[in-house]
N, C-alpha and C positions, 0 to 999 in steps of 0.2 A: 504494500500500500504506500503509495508516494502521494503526498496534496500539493506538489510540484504541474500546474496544469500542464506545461511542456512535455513533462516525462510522460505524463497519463494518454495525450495524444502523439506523441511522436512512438511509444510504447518501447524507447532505450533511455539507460541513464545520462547525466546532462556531460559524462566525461566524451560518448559517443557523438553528442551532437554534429553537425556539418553544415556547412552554408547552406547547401540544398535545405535542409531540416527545417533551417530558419526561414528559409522564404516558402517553403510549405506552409508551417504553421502562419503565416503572417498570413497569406492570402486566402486559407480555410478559414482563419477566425478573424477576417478582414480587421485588421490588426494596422490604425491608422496613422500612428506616431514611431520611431524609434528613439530609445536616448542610449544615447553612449556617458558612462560614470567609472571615475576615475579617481585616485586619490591623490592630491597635490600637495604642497611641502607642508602646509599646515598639519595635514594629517586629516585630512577633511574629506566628502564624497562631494566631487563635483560633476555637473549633468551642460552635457550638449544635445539639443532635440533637435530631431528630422521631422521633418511632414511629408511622409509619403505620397506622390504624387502618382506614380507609375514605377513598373517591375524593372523597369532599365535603372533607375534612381536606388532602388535599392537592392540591386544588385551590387550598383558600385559602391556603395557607402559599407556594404560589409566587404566588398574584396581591397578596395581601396583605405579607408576608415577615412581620418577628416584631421586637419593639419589646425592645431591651436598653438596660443602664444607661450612658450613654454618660460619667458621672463615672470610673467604675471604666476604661473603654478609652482614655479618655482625661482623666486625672486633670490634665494641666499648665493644660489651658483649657476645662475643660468642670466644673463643680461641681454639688452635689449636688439645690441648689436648681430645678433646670433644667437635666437632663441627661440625658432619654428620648430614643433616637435610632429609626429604626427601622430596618433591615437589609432592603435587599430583591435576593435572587438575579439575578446574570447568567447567561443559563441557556446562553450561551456555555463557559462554562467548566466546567459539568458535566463529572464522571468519575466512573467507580468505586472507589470504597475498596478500595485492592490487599492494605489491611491488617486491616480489618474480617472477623471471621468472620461475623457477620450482614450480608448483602448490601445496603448502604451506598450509598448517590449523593449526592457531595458538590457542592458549587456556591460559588464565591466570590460575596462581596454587597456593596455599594454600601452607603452611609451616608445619609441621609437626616434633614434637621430633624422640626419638629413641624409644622410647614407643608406637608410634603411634596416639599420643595424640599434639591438637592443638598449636604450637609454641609462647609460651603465649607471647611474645615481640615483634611477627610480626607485625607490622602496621598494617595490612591486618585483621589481628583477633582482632585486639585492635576497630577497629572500629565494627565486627562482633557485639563482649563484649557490645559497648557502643549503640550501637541501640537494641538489646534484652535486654540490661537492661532499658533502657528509655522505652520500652514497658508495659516491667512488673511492672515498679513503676507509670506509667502515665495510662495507658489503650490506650494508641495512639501507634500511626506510627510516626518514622522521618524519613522527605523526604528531599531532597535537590540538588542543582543545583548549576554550576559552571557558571562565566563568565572569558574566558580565553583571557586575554588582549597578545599580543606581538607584538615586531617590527622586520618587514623583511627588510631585507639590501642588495642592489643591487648599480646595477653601476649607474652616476649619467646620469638623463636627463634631456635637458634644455627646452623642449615642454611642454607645458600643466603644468605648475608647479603649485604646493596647496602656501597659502602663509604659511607661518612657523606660527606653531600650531595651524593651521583650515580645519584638517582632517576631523574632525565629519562626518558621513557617506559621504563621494564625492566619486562620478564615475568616471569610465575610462570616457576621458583618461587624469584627470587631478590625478588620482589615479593610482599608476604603477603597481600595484600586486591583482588586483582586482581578474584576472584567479587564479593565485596562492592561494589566499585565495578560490575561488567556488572549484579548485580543491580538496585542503584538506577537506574543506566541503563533498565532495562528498565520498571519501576514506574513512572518519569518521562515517559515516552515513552506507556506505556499510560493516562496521564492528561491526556495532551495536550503535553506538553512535546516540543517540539520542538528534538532532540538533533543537536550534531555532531561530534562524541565525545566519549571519554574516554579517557584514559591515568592514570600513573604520572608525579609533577613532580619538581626535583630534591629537596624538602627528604627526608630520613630519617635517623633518629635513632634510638640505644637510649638507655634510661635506666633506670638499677635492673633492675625486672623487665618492663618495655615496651617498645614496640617506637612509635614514629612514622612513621606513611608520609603523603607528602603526595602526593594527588590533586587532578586537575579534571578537570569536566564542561563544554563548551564548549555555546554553544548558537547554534540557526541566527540569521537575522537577520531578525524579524519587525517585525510593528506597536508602537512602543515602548510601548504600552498592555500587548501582550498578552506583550512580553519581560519585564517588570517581573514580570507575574503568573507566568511561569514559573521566574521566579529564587527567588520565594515560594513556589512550591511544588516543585521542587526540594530548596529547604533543609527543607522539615519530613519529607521523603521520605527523605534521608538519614541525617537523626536520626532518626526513626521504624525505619529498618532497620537502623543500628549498636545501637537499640535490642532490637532482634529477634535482630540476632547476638550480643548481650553483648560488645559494643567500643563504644567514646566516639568522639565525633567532636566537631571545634572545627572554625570560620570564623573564630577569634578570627587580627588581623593578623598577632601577633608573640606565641609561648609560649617562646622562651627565646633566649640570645644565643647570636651567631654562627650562627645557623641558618636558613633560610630562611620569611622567612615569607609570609604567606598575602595574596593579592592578590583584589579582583572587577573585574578589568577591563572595560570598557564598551567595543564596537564600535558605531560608529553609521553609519549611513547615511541617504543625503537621495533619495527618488525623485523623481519626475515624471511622471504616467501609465506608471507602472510601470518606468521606466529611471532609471537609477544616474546621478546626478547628479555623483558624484565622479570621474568620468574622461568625458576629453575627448579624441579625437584619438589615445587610447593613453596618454595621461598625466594628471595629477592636475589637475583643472579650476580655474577663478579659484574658482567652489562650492563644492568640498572648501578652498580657503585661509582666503575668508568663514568657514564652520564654523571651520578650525582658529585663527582671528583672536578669534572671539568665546571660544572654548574658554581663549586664551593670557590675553584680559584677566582673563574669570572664574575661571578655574585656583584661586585661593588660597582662594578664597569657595568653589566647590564643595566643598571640603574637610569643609565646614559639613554637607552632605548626605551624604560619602560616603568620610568618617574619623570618626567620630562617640564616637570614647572612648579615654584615654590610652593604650591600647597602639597603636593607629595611628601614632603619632609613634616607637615605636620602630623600624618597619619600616621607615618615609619617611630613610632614610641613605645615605648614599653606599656605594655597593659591594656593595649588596645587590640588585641588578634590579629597584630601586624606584627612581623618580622624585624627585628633590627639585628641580631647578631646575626653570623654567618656560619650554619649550622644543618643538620638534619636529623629526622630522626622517623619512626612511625610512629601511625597517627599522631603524632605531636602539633597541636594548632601554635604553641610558641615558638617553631622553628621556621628558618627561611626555606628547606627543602622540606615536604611532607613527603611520606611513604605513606598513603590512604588503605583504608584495608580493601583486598583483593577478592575477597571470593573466594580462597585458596588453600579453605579449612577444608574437613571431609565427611562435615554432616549436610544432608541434606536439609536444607532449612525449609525449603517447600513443603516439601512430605512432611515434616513434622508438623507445619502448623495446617496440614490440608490433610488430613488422615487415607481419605481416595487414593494421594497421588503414590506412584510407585518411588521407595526410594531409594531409587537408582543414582550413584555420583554421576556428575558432568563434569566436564573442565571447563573453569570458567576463568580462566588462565591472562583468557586477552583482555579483559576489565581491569587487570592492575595498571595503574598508569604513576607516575611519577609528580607530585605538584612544584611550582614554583608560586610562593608567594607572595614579592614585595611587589611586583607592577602594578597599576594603576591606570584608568581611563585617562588617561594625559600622553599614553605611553602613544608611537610610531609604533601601529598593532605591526607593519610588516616588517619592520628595524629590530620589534624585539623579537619576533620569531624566529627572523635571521640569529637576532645574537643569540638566541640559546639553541639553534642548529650548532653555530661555531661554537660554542660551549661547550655542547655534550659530544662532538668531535675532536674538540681538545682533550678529553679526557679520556681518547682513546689515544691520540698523541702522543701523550707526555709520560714520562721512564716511571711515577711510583701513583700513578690513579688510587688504586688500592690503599696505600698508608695514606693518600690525604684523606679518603672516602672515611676509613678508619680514625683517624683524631680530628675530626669533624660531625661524628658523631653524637648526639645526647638523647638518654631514653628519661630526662623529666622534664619539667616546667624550668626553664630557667631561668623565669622573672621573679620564681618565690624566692625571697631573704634567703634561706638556707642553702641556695646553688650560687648565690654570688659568685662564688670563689668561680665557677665555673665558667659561668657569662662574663665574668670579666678577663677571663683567658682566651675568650674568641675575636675573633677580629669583627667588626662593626661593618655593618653600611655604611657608605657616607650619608651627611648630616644637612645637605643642601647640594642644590644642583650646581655649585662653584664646587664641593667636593667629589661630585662625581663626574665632571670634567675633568678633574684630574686624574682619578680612577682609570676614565676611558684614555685618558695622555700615556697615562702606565702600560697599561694593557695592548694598546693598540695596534700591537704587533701578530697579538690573535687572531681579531678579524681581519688585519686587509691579508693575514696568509693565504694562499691559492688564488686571489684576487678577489674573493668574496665582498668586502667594502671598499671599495674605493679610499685613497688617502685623503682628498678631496674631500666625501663626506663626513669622516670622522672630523679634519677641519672646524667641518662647517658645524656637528652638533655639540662639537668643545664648544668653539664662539655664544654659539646660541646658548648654552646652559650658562656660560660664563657671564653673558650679557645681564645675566637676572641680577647681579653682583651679592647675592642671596648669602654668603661667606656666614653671615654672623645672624642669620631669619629670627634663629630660636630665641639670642638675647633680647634682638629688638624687640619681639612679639612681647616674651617677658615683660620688658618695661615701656614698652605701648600697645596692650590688649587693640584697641580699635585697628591697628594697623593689620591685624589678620583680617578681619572683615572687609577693608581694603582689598588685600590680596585676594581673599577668597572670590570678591565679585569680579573682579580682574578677569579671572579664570575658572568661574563659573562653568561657561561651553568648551571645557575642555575637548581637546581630541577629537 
């Protein structure tokens, strides 16, 4: 069962699709718009639309695609004098505009030079880079999945109230946006996104006359090409429909203190003609260590990719179910790496609570996945899936994976008083986005290996983090509380 309507009528999945397919469906389901969407330096989805005229016209608009200003999408390294890129459709990704009243088929595109060759600084191809290269030095697959935290904001009620910060999954109707979240669910799904649920998180809040509920949308665990494209379109589906409802919606990390803020956690996974690479025998392979080895060295320098603006460094604190030392462990929610539980035990939990069912073991092997937890909705979603490709391929790299995996390790809490000793023997995150430009200045030799990052962009997102001059965020906030309010509406629409 797909709610993909392209899949349902073309009757193959969207990796099959072909030009042909596309101008099928367009002219069976007289399909009167196209829009070509793309992501530019912001980090943003941007739309160019066609009005189909006749089958010669959109012919060429998918063999040819359509030449935009590539200074204006990308103004940090692309200038005016030499800045025509051209945009050409993966017709992979095609869906129907859930939002459009004139019947719309949109397509993500690919960036391209004047040459005709792939726009080496696009986001979009920097991650291409960094999954074919993790290939061909590993023999595996990287797979990976988002968890998309946000809070919608509506008018205040006084019925059915949550208490303040004990959202964790609740129902209407003590939860106000419960429709509004199934709805983007649904819209998501119908556009290819591949859902594995959604609920109700802890943060919620009233203020004045508002009300704050924070949600997430989790999602399955696909080709990390094609996870990246559904974290981007996701996000513009959600804001497009709090748009429709007349309610606000943020990804921003942190919108005010003591409250919980907003996380994008990364699950990742390593296959191997189709099997899960990360358990072994029932337990966590030397393969999941490797990853989590390369993850531990690069941790501070990801930050670079997937904290990307001063309210991120409000949420990275202790005591908030955020991450700040550099660590892992299972099920651990105070660690920067999680090991989540797998499925991997050898009772059947079915049968036991379904008396009918036979109980038979299964392997359920390929659900264990790997978390990373300090990124945030501020992050470059395809910048940081790139960097933890080169991450968790560094840590098949480098000469002792194993012993760092090994004293990286902690199986308790290491925010309670009594493990001190221990969290204060690990190495930290940086503490602002001036610190974690320097992180990425250190490191930097990681990513541009194989040619994965351009030198050029690394460049450009030292500048960009350095530019915040964020160096000392936490004193100032200290002794000027209103100045985070400031910042926080600054960057409110993150990402």
């Amino acid at each position: 069962m797909n709610l993909n309507p392209l899949v349902a009528f073309l009757k193959k999945s969207p990796k099959e699709f072909t030009k042909a397919d596309i101008i099928n469906y367009v002219v069976a389901n007289e399909i009167k718009m196209i829009d070509f969407r793309y992501v530019a330096g912001d980090g943003r989805l941007k739309t160019l639309n066609f009005i189909l005229t006749d089958l010669h016209y959109l012919e060429q608009i998918l063999s040819t695609g359509e030449r935009v200003d590539g200074s204006s999408l990308f103004p940090n390294f692309l200038h005016a004098g030499s800045s025509d890129l051209y945009v050409i459709p993966r017709f992979s990704t095609a869906f129907l505009d859930p939002f459009n009243e004139i019947p719309t088929l949109s397509m993500f595109c690919s960036f391209f030079n004047k040459d005709g060759e792939p726009m080496k600084n696009s986001p979009e191809y920097i991650l291409k880079k960094a999954a074919q290269n993790f290939t061909s030095v590993t023999g595996m697959n990287f797979q990976a999945m988002g968890e998309l935290e946000f809070y919608v904001i509506g008018d205040r009620e006084d019925a059915f109230p949550i208490p303040n910060q004990r959202g964790y999954h609740e129902a209407g109707p003590f939860t106000k946006f419960e429709q509004f979240r199934r709805d983007c669910m649904l819209f998501i799904a119908q556009a290819g996104g591949m859902i594995k649920y959604g609920h109700s998180e802890v943060g919620n809040f009233t203020l004045g006359d508002k009300i704050y509920e924070q949600n997430e949308i989790e999602f399955l665990v696909t080709d990390v090409c094609d996870a990246a494209d559904q974290l981007v379109l996701a996000k513009w589906i959600i804001r497009s429909m709090a748009y429709r409802y007349n309610l606000d919606v943020t990804f921003a990390p942190k919108i005010t203190t003591a409250k919980a803020g907003s996380g994008m956690h990364i699950h990742t996974r390593i296959t191997k003609e189709g099997v899960n690479q990360y358990v072994k025998d029932g337990a966590l392979s030397e393969t999941a260590k490797k990853a989590i080895a390369g993850y531990m060295t690069c941790a501070a320098s990801l930050t670079a990719f997937g904290n990307m603006n001063p309210t991120s460094y409000f949420r990275l604190v202790p005591h908030q179910e955020a991450p700040t030392s550099i660590c892992w462990g299972d099920r651990n929610r105070s660690v920067l790496v999680r090991v989540p539980l797998g499925w991997t035990g050898s009772n059947n939990m079915v049968a036991m609570a379904n008396p009918k069912e036979n109980p038979e073991i299964q392997d359920y092997s390929d659900k264990q996945t790997i978390e990373f937890r300090c990124p945030d909705g501020s992050a470059d979603i395809y910048l940081l899936m790139a960097g933890l490709c080169v991450a968790a391929r560094h840590g098949f790299e480098m000469e002792n994976p194993l012993e760092i995996a090994g004293k990286t390790y902690v199986d308790v809490n290491i925010h309670r008083q009594e493990n001190r000793k221990m969290m204060d023997s690990l190495a930290q995150l940086p503490a602002s986005c001036w610190d974690s430009a320097g992180e990425l200045e250190k490191n930097r030799a990681v990513f541009e290996k194989h040619g994965v990052f351009d030198p050029q962009i690394i460049d450009d997102i030292i500048r960009q983090l350095k530019s915040f001059n964020d160096q000392h965020i936490r004193e100032e906030i200290a002794n000027n509380p209103p100045k985070m309010a400031e910042i926080v509406d600054t960057y409110f629409y993150c990402g």
